[in-house]
C-alpha positions as CSV (number, residue, x, y, z in Angstrom):
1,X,0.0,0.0,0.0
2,X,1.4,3.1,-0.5
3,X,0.5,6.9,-1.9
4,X,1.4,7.7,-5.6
5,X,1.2,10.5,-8.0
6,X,1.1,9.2,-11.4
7,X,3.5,10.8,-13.9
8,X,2.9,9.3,-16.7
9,X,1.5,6.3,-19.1
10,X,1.9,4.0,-22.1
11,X,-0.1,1.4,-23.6
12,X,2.1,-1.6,-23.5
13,X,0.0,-4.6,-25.6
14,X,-2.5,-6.0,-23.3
15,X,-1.5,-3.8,-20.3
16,X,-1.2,-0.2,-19.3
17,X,2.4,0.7,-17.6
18,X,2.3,3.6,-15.5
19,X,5.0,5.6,-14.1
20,X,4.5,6.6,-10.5
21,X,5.9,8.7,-8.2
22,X,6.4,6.9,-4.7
23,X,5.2,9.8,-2.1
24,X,5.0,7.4,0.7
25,X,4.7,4.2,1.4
26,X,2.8,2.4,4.1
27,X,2.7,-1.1,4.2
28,X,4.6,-3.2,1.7
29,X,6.0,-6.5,1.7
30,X,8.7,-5.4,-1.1
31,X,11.0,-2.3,-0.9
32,X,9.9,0.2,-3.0
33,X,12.4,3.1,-4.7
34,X,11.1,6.6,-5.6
35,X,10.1,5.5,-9.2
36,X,8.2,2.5,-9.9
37,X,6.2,1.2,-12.6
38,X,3.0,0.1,-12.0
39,X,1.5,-2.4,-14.9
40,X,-2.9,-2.6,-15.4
41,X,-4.4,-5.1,-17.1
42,X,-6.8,-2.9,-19.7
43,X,-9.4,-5.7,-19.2
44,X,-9.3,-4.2,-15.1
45,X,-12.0,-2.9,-14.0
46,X,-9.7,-0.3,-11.5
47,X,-10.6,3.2,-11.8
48,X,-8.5,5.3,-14.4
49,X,-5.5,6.5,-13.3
50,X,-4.8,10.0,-14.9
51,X,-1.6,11.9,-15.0
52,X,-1.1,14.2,-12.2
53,X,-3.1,12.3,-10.3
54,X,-2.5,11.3,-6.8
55,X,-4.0,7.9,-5.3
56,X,-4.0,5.2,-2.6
57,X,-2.5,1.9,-4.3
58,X,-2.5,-1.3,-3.2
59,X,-0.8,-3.7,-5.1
60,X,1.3,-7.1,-5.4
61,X,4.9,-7.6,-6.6
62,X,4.1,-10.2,-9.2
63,X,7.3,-12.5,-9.8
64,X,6.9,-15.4,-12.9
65,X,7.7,-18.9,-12.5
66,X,11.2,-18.1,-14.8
67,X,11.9,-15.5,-12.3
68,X,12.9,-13.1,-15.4
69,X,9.8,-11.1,-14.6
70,X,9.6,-8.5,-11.7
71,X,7.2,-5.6,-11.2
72,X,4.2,-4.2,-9.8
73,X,0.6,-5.4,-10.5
74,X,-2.5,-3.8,-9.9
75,X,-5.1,-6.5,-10.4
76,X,-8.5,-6.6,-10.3
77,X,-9.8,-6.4,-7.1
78,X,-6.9,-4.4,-6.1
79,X,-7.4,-1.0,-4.1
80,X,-6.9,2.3,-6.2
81,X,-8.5,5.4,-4.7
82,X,-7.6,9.3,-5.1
83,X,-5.7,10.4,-2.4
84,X,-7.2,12.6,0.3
85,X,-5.3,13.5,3.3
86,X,-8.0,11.6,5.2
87,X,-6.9,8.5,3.5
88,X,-3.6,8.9,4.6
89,X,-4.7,9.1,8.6
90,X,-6.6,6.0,7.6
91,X,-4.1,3.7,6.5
92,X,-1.7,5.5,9.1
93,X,-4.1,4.6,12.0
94,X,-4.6,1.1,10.5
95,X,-0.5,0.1,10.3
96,X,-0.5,0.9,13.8
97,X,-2.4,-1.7,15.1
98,X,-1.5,-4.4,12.7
């Protein structure tokens, strides 16, 4: 989970590959740098993501079987919601009790 602002995207076949910003991250089970890429299935019923935009992503680090494979995947049923400051207290609030 973590906050991003989404610099830019690209059709790539099948997928949309989006270049986001990392603001801050929250909880993650991978490190994450400044600058990732985050792939969407265009079959994926997420919201758009538009350039400039700032939102709440939660993801997956998805890995294949080769292991020649590495990046970010937001999936259906994944969680992509602008960002509000309230949002931020929210997953905040919600780390600390885990």
């Amino acid at each position: 989970v973590f906050h991003g602002r989404i610099l830019a995207q690209r059709l790539v076949g099948q997928e949309t590959r989006y270049e986001v910003e990392v603001k801050t991250p929250y909880r993650h089970r991978f490190p994450l740098v400044s600058r990732e890429y985050l792939w969407v299935p265009n079959t994926c019923e997420c919201p758009p993501l538009r350039e400039g935009g700032e939102y709440l992503l939660m993801a997956r680090r998805h890995v294949n079987h080769e292991h020649t494979l590495n990046r970010i995947l937001l999936q259906d049923g994944g969680y992509a919601r602008p960002w509000t400051p309230r949002e931020g207290r929210l997953v905040r609030e919600a780390a600390r009790h885990c």
